[in-house]
C-alpha positions in Angstrom: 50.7 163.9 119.3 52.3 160.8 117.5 53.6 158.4 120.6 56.8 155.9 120.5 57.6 153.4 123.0 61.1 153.2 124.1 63.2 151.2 127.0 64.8 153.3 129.8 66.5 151.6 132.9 65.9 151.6 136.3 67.6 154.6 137.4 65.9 156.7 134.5 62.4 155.6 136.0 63.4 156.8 139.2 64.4 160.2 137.3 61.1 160.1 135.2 59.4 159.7 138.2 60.0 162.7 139.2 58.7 164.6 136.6 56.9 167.2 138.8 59.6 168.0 141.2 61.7 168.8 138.1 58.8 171.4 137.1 57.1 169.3 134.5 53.5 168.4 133.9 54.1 165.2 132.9 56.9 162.7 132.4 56.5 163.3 128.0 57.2 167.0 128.3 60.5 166.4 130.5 61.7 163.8 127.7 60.5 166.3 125.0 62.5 168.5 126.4 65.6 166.6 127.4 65.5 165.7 123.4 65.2 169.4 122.5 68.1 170.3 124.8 70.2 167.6 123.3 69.3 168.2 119.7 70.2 171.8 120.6 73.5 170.7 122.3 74.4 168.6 118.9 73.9 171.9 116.8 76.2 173.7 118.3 78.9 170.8 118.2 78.0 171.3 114.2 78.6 174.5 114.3 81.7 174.8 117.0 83.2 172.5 114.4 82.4 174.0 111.1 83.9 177.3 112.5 86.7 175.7 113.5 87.3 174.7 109.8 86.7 177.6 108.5 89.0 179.2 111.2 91.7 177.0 109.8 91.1 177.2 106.2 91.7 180.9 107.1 95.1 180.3 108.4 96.6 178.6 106.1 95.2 180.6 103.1 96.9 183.6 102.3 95.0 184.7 99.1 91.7 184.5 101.4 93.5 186.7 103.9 94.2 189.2 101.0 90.8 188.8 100.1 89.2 189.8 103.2 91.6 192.6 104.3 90.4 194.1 100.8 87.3 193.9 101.3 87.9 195.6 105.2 89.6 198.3 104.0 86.6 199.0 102.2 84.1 198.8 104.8 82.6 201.9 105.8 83.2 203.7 109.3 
């Protein structure tokens, strides 16, 4: 596995440090993990935001509103 060295302070030693207690075998697969959790948490943002968008371009659209009632009335049971 490809390895990079990066600067952490004091207090996240201590954290690292306690790798085990946390569950972990090792102090790389707690960061691994932290970075998966916060890659995670940053695609949602994305897509919390792009619906939000969408949401709005909805509301203030009226031929999309016609649009999609159109095609509801058409949806099967």
């Amino acid at each position: 596995m490809p390895q990079v060295k990066i600067n952490v302070n004091e207090k996240q030693i201590q954290f690292l440090n306690k790798y085990q207690t946390y569950g972990f075998k090792d102090k790389s697969s707690l960061v691994r993990k932290a970075i998966d959790h916060f890659k995670k948490e940053l695609e949602i943002k994305k897509l919390k935001k792009s619906a939000e968008l969408y949401s709005e371009s909805y509301r203030i659209d009226s031929e999309l509103k016609e649009l999609t009632n159109s095609a509801l009335s058409e949806w099967p049971e």
